[in-house]
C-alpha positions in Angstrom: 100.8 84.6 120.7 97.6 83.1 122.5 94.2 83.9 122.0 93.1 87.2 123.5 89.9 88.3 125.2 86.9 88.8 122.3 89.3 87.9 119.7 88.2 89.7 116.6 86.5 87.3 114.1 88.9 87.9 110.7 90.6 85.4 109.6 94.4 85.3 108.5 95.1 83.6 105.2 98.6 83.4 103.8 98.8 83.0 99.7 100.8 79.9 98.8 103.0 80.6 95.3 105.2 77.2 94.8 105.9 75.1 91.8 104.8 72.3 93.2 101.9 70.5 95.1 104.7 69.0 98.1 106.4 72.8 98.0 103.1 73.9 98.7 102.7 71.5 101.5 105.5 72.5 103.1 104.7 75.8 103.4 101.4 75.1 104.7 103.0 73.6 107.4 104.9 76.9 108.0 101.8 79.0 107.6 100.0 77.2 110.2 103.0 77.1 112.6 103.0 81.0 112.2 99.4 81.1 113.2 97.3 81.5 110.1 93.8 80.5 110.3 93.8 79.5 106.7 96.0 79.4 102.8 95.1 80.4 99.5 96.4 78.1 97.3 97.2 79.5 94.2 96.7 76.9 91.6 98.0 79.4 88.6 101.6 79.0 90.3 101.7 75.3 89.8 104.0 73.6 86.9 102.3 70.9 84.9 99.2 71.3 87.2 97.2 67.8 86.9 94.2 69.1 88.1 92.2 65.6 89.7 95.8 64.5 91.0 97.1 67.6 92.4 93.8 69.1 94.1 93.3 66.0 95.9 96.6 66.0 97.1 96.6 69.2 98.2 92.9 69.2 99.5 93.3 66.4 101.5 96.7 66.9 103.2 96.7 71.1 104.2 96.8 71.4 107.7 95.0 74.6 107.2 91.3 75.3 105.6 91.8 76.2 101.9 90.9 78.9 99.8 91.5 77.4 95.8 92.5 80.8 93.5 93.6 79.7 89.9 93.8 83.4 88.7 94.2 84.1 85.4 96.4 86.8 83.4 93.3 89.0 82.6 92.8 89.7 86.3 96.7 89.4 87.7 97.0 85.8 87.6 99.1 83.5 86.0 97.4 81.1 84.4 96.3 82.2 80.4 95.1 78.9 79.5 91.5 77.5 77.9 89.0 79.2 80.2 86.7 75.8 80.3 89.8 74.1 81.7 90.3 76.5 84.3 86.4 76.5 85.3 86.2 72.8 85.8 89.4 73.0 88.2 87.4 75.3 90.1 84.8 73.0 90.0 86.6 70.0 91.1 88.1 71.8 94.1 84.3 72.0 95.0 83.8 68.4 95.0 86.8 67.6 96.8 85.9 69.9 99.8 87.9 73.1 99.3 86.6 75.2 102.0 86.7 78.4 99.3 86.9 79.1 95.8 87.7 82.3 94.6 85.8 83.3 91.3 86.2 86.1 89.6 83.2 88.6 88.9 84.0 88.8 85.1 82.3 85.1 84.6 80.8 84.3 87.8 77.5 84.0 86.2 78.9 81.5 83.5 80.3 79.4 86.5 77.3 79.1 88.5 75.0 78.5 85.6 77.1 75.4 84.8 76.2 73.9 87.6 72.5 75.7 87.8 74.0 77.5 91.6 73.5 73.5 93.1 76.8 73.4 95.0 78.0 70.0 95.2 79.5 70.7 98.9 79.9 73.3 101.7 82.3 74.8 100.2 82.0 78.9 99.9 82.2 81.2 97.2 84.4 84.3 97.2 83.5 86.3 93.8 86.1 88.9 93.5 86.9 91.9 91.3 90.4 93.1 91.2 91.2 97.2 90.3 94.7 97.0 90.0 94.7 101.4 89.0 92.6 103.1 91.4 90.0 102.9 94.3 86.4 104.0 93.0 83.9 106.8 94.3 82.0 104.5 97.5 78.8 104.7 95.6 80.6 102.4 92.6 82.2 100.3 95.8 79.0 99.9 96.7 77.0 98.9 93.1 80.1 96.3 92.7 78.5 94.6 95.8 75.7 94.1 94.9 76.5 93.2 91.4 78.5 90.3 93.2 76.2 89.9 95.9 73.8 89.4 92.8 75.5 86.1 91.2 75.1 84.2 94.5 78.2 84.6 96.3 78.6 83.6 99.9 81.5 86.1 100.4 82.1 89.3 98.5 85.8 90.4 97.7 87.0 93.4 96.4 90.7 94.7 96.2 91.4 97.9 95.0 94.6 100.3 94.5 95.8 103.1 96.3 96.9 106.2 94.6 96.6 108.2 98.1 96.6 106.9 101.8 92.9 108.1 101.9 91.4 105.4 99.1 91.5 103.6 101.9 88.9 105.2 103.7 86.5 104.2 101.0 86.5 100.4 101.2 86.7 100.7 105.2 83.3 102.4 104.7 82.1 100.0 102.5 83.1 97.4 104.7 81.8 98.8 108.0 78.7 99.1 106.3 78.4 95.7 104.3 75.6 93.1 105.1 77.0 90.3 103.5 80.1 88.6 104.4 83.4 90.6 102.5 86.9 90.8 101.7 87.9 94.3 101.5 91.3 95.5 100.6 93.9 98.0 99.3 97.0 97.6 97.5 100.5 99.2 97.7 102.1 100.6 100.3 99.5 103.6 100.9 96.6 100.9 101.3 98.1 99.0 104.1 96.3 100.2 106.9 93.4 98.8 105.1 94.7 95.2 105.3 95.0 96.0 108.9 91.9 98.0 109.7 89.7 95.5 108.4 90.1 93.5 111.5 88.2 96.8 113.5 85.8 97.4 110.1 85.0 93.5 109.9 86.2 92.4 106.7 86.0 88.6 106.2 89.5 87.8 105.9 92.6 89.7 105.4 96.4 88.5 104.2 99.6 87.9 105.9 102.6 86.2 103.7 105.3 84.2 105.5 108.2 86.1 104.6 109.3 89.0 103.3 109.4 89.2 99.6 106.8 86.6 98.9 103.7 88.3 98.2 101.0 87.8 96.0 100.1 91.5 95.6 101.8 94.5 96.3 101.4 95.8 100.2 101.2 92.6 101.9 102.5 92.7 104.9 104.3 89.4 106.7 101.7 86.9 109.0 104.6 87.2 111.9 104.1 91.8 111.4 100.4 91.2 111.5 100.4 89.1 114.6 103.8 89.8 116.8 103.9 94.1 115.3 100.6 95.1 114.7 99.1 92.6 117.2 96.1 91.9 114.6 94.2 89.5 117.2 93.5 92.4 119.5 91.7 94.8 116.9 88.3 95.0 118.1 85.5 97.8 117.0 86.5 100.0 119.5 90.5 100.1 118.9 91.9 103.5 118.5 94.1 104.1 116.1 97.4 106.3 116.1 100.1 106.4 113.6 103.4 107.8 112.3 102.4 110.1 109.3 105.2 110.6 106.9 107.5 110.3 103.4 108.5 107.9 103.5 107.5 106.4 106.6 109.1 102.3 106.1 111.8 102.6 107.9 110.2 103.7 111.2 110.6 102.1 114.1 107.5 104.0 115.9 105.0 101.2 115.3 107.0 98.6 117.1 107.6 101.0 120.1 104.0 101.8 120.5 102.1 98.5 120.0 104.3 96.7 122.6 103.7 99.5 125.0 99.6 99.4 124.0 100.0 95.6 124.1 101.6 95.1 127.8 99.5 97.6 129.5 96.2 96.1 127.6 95.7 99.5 126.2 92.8 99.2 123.2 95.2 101.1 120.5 96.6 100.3 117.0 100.0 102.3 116.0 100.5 101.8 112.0 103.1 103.1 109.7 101.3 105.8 107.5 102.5 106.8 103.8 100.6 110.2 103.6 101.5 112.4 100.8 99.0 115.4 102.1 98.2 116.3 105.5 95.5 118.1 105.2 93.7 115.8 102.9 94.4 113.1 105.3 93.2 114.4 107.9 90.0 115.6 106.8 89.3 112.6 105.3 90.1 110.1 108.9 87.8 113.0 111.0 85.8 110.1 112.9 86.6 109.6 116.5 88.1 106.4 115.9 91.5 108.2 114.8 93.0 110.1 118.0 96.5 110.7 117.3 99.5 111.2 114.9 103.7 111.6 115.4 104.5 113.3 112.4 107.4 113.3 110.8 109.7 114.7 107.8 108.3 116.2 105.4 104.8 117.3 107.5 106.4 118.4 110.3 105.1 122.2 109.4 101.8 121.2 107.5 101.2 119.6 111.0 101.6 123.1 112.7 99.0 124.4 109.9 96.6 121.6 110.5 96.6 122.0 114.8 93.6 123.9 116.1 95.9 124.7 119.1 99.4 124.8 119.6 101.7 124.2 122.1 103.4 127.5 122.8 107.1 125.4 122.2 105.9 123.9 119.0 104.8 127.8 117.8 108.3 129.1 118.3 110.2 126.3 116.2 107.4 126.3 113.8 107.1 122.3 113.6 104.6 120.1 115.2 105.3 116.1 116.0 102.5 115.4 117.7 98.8 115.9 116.9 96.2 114.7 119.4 93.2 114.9 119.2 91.1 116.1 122.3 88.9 114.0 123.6 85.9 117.1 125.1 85.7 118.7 121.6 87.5 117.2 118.9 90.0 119.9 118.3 93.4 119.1 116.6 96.0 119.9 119.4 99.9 120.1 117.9 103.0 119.6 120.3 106.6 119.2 119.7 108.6 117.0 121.4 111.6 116.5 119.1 112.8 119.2 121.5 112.9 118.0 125.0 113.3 114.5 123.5 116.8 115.8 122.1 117.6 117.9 124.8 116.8 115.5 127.7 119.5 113.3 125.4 122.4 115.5 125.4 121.9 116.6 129.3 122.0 113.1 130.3 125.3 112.5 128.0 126.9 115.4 129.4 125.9 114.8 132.8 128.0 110.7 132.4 126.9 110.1 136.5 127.4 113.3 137.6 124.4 114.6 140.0 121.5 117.0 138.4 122.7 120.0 138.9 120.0 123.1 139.3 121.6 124.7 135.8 121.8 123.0 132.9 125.2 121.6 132.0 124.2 123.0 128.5 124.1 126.5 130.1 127.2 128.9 127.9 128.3 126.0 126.0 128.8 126.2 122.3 126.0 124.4 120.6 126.6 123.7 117.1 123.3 122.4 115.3 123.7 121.3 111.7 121.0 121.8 109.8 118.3 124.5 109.8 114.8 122.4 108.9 112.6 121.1 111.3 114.8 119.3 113.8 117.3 121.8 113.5 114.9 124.7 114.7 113.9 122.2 117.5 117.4 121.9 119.0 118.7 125.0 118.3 115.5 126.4 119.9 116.2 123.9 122.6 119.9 124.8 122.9 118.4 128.5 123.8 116.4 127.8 126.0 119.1 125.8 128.1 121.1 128.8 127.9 123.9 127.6 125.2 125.5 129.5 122.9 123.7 128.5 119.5 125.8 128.4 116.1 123.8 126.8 113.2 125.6 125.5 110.5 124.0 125.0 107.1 124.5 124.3 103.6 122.2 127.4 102.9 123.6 130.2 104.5 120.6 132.3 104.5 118.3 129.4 106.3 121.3 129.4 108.8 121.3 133.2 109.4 117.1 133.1 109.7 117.1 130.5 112.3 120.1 132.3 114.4 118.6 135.5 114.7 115.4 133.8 116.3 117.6 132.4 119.0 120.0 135.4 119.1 122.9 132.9 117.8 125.6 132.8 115.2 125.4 131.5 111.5 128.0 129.6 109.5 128.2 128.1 106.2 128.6 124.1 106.5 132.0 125.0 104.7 133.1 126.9 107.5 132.1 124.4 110.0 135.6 122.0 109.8 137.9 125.2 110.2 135.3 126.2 113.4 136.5 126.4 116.8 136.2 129.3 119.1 136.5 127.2 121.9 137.6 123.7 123.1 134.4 121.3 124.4 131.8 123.0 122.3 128.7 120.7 121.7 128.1 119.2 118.3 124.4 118.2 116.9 123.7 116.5 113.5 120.3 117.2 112.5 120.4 116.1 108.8 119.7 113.4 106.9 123.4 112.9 106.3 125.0 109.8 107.4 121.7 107.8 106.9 121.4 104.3 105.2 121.8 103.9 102.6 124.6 106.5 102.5 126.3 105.4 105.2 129.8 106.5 104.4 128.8 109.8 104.6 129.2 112.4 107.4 128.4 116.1 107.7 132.2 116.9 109.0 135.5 116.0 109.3 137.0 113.5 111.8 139.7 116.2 112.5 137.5 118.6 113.8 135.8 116.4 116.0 138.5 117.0 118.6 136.8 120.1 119.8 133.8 118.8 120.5 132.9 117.2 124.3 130.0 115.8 123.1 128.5 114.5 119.8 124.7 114.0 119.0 123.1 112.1 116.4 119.9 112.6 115.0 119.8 109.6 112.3 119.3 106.6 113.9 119.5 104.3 111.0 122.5 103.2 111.5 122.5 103.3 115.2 126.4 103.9 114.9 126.6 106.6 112.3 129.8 107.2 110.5 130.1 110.5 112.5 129.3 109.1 116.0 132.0 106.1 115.7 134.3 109.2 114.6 133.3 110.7 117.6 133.9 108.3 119.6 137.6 107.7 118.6 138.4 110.9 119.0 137.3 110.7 122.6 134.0 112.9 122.6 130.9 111.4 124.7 128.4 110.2 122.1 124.4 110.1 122.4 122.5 108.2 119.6 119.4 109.0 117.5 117.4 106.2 119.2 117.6 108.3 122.3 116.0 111.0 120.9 113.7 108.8 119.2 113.0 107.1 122.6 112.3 110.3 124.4 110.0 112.0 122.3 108.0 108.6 122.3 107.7 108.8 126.3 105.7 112.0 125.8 103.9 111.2 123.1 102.6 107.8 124.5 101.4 110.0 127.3 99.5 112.3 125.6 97.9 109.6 123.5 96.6 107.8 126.3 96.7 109.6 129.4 98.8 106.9 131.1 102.7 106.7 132.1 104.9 105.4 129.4 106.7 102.2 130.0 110.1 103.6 129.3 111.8 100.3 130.3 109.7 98.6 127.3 109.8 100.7 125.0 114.0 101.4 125.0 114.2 97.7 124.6 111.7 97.3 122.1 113.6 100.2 119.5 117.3 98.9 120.8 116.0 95.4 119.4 114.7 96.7 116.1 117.3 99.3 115.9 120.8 97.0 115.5 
């Protein structure tokens, strides 16, 4: 893991949720193996909670700097309990050298006027406010500030909720901006890139839980993802950031791919998962120079076309862009699409099983049967054409089929007629649906008798690896190329156009056949 050059200055803290003060203990231990800098120990988890007994024990024997939370029901805590009770816990965790408190902005005032705002030691106070519906206008981001900066806080936190990927945006302004010491983050799924971010924005302190599962709010993501995936320690003001745009966008494996490559070339990038719902709003909204460039997938794949300022003449004719970059002389949107070659390149190299690269494609008056007529059917049929095959599209909707063959003077069948289809023996199959895909893996878009015409089987669904229809394939004798190749490929080209360098292919094949299995 080790420490890296300028190390950004935000901290790792992992919330600890046991029953107990020794469960709790134990997994400070764990945190600090992991690498967190410190815990939150969240008092309103404990059974029968002494409070002298068990904050001392705790206090005293965490491996890690402590944050003490005892959060109550009326701001997503726990603990509903007499308030006083509750306050003088707080209090006691001062005297026994917490190294934080959280307090919560409701009766912050109330708790330092109990004490008249002489702290008894060094410890420092986090007043937080919790939205747990929405992310306000900046302006109201900003008067809650103050208003906490006002009760005498050392450090400011403020957690909001994300409705849409671009609440995020908000509180990173807030934070960039901020002259006091804050916490500053979004929850759910669309507000992880703020837990991430912060470390470029300089929040205070951002959280990491040990395992999956365990969080204290929704969105978390795991210490080991923040460190070993997202390499967190590296984020510095001047990181770049790049992501996969898409819905849903969990399952890709895009962000470990591109951070290792960024990582072992000691390229100053970030690569995060993004949950966008609109394109165009997302876009607009991360304009600044900090964000350079998007793989896009389903379902923006032609809302990224609409968005480019310039398109690749390849991306024009299938209609879909996977790639925006954006140029570094003016700014413009560029849109590229390298599902295409990525795919292609695949199914050449599958067909050509250690055979020398001959001047013609090997693709050249085969039958090319794409299934599927959306995005990354247009891209391979397109593909297929351009290679000189003989394209037949198969879809469920006919007329989507018939549409996309006449662009690439090809033939049209329903997905009904695709098991009784065989004009010829080694045609070329391509599955470009979502069929097949976990969790349905028992499904397949055709059946294993028909397979026997087919030389060669491609898979664009990668999750499984071994789809129902490639294993088919394969015991029925047909060569067989995976989605991951396709995936792989795409990625070279992209990592290139983000950063102007050559792609360590080598890498990043390992890197997706490890998270991939």
């Amino acid at each position: 893991m080790g420490e890296y050059m300028g190390r950004n200055p935000t901290l790792i803290c992992v919330p600890i949720m046991n029953d107990t003060p020794d469960q709790m203990l134990v997994q400070v231990n764990k945190a600090k193996e992991q690498g967190a800098d410190l815990v939150e120990l969240r008092l309103d988890f404990l059974k029968n909670f002494n409070p002298d007994h068990d904050l001392q024990l705790l206090i005293k024997n965490s491996s890690l700097p402590t944050l003490i939370t005892f959060r109550p029901t009326w701001e997503g805590g726990q603990y509903d309990g007499d308030e006083s009770k509750r306050r003088s816990a707080l209090y006691r965790a001062m005297e026994l050298g917490a190294d934080y408190i959280d307090v919560e902005l409701k009766v912050a005032d109330e708790f330092f006027d109990s004490f008249g705002g002489k702290k008894p030691t060094r410890t420092a106070i986090i007043v937080s406010s919790h939205n747990y519906q929405s992310t306000p206008s900046v302006e109201e981001i900003g008067n809650l500030v103050s208003r906490i900066q006002a009760t005498g806080a050392d450090i400011v936190k403020i957690a909001t909720t994300a409705t849409d990927i671009t609440d995020c945006a908000r509180i990173l302004q807030v934070l960039t901006h901020s002259q006091v010491p804050m916490i500053g983050l979004v929850m759910r799924e669309k507000g992880l890139m703020s837990r991430i971010l912060c470390a470029k924005f300089g929040g205070y302190l951002t959280f990491g839980t040990l395992e999956e599962g365990a969080i204290s709010a929704p969105g978390q993501p795991t210490i080991k993802d923040l460190l070993d995936l997202y390499n967190f320690r590296r984020i510095g003001p001047d990181t770049k950031v790049f992501g996969v745009v898409g819905n849903p966008v969990g399952h890709s494996k895009s962000p470990h791919m591109f951070n290792a490559a960024f990582k072992s070339v000691g390229f100053d990038g970030i690569y995060l998962p993004l949950l966008v719902d609109s394109l165009p709003n997302f876009l607009k909204t991360y304009s600044s120079t900090d964000f350079v460039g998007y793989s896009v997938t389903i379902p923006h794949k032609m809302a990224a076309l609409e968005c480019s300022e310039e398109v690749d003449p390849i991306a024009k004719a299938i209609e879909a862009v996977n790639c925006l970059v954006k140029r570094p002389s003016d700014g413009k949107l560029a849109g590229y699409n390298f599902d295409y070659v990525g795919a292609i390149e695949a199914i050449e190299e599958g067909l050509q099983e250690g055979g020398s690269i001959a001047p013609r494609s090997p693709l050249a008056d085969k039958v090319f049967v794409v299934i599927g007529a959306g995005g990354a059917g247009k891209a391979l049929a397109y593909g297929g054409k351009a290679k000189g095959a003989k394209v037949v599209i198969a879809n469920r909707t006919l007329a989507s089929a018939v549409d996309l063959a006449s662009n690439v003077r090809g033939k049209a069948i329903s997905l009904d007629e695709l098991d009784d289809f065989a004009p010829e023996e080694g045609m070329i199959l391509v599955n470009t649906t979502s069929v097949g895909m976990k969790p349905k893996i028992a499904e397949t878009p055709i059946s294993k008798k028909a397979l026997k015409n087919y030389a060669l089987v491609f898979d664009a669904v990668y999750t499984p690896k071994l789809t129902r229809l490639l294993k088919e394939a394969q015991e029925t004798g047909a060569v067989i190329v995976y989605g991951t190749e396709m995936l792989a490929n795409q990625a070279f080209r992209q990592y290139e156009k983000f950063t102007g360098l050559p792609a360590p292919k080598e890498l990043m094949k390992e890197v997706l056949s490890k998270s991939t299995q």
